[in-house]
C-alpha positions as CSV (number, residue, x, y, z in Angstrom):
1,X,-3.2,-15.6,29.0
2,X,-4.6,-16.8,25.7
3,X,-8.5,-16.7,25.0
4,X,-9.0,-21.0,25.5
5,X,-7.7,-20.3,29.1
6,X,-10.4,-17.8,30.0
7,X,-13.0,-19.5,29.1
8,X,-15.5,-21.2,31.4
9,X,-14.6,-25.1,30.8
10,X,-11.3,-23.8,31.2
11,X,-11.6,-22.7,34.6
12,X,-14.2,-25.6,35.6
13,X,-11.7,-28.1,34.4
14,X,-8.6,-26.7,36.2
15,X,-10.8,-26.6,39.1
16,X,-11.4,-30.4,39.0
17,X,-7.7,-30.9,38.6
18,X,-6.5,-28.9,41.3
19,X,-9.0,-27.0,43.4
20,X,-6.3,-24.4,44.5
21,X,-5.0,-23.4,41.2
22,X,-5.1,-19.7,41.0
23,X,-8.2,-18.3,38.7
24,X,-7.8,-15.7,36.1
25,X,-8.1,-12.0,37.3
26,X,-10.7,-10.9,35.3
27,X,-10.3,-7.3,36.5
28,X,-6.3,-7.2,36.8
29,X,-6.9,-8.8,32.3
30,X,-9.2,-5.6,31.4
31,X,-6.9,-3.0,33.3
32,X,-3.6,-4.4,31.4
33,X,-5.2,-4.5,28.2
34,X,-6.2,-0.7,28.8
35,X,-3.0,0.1,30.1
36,X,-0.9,-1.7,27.0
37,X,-3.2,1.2,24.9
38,X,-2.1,4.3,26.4
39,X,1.9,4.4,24.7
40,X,0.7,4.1,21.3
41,X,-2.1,6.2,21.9
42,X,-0.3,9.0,23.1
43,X,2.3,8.3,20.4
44,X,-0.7,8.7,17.9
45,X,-1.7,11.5,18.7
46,X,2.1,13.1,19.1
47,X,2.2,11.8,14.6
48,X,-0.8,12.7,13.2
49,X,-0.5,16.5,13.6
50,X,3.3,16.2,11.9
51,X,1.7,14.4,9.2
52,X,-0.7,17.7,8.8
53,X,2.5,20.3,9.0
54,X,4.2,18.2,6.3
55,X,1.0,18.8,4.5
56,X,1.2,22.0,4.9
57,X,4.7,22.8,4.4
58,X,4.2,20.1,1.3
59,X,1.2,22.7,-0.6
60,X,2.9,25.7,0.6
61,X,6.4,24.6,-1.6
62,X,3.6,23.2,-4.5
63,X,2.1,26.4,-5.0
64,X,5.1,28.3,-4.7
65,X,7.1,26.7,-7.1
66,X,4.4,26.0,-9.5
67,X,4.3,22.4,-8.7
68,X,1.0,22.0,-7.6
69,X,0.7,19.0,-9.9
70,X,3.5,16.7,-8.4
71,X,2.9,17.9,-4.8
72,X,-1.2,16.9,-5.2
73,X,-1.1,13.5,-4.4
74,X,1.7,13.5,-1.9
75,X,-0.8,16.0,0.1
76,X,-3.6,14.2,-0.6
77,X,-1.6,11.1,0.7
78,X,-0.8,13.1,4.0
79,X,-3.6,14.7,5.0
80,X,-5.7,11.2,4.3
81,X,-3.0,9.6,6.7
82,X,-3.5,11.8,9.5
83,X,-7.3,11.9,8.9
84,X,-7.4,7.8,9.4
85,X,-4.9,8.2,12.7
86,X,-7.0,10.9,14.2
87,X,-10.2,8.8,13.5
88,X,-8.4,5.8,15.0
89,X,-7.7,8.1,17.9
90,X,-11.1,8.8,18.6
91,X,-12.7,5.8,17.1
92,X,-11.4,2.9,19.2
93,X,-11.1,4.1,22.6
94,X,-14.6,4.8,22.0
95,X,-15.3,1.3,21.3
96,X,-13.0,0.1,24.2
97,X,-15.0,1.7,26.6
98,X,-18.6,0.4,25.4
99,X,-16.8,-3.1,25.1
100,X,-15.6,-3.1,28.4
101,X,-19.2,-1.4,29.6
102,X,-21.3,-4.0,27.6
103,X,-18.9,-6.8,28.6
């Protein structure tokens, strides 16, 4: 349901134009919004520590084949990119939870 249909005029006005039109289920909205979270969550967190190995694997190659200058930004790159999905692991269900505490 898009945002104008949740909001309070909304619902008053439906309810003027027919009394028994179903109202939005404000619980049933909050559970499928946490619910639509949890594949790329999980999916997250199954990418970020690949994105460390290739990191790894990455340096380990640099060093050994005296490389260390090509392969320093690609591991830099990496290990950045895994550091933003971990933070976005932790970060925003975080903030899900105190939005839908405060709310």
């Amino acid at each position: 349901m898009s945002d104008s249909k949740k909001h309070p005029l909304y619902i008053a006005w439906i309810d003027e134009i027919n009394p028994q039109a179903p109202k939005p289920d404000r619980d049933a909205q909050k559970f499928a919004k946490i619910a639509s979270l949890i594949p790329g969550y999980i999916g997250w967190a199954m990418v970020a520590p690949l994105f460390l190995g290739m990191a790894g694997v990455l340096n380990a190659m640099a060093s050994d084949a005296g490389m260390v200058r090509i392969f320093q930004w690609v591991v830099a790159w990496i290990t950045k990119t895994a550091r933003i999905i971990w933070y976005n692991i932790f970060f925003w269900p975080a903030k899900l939870v105190f939005y839908l505490i405060n709310k």
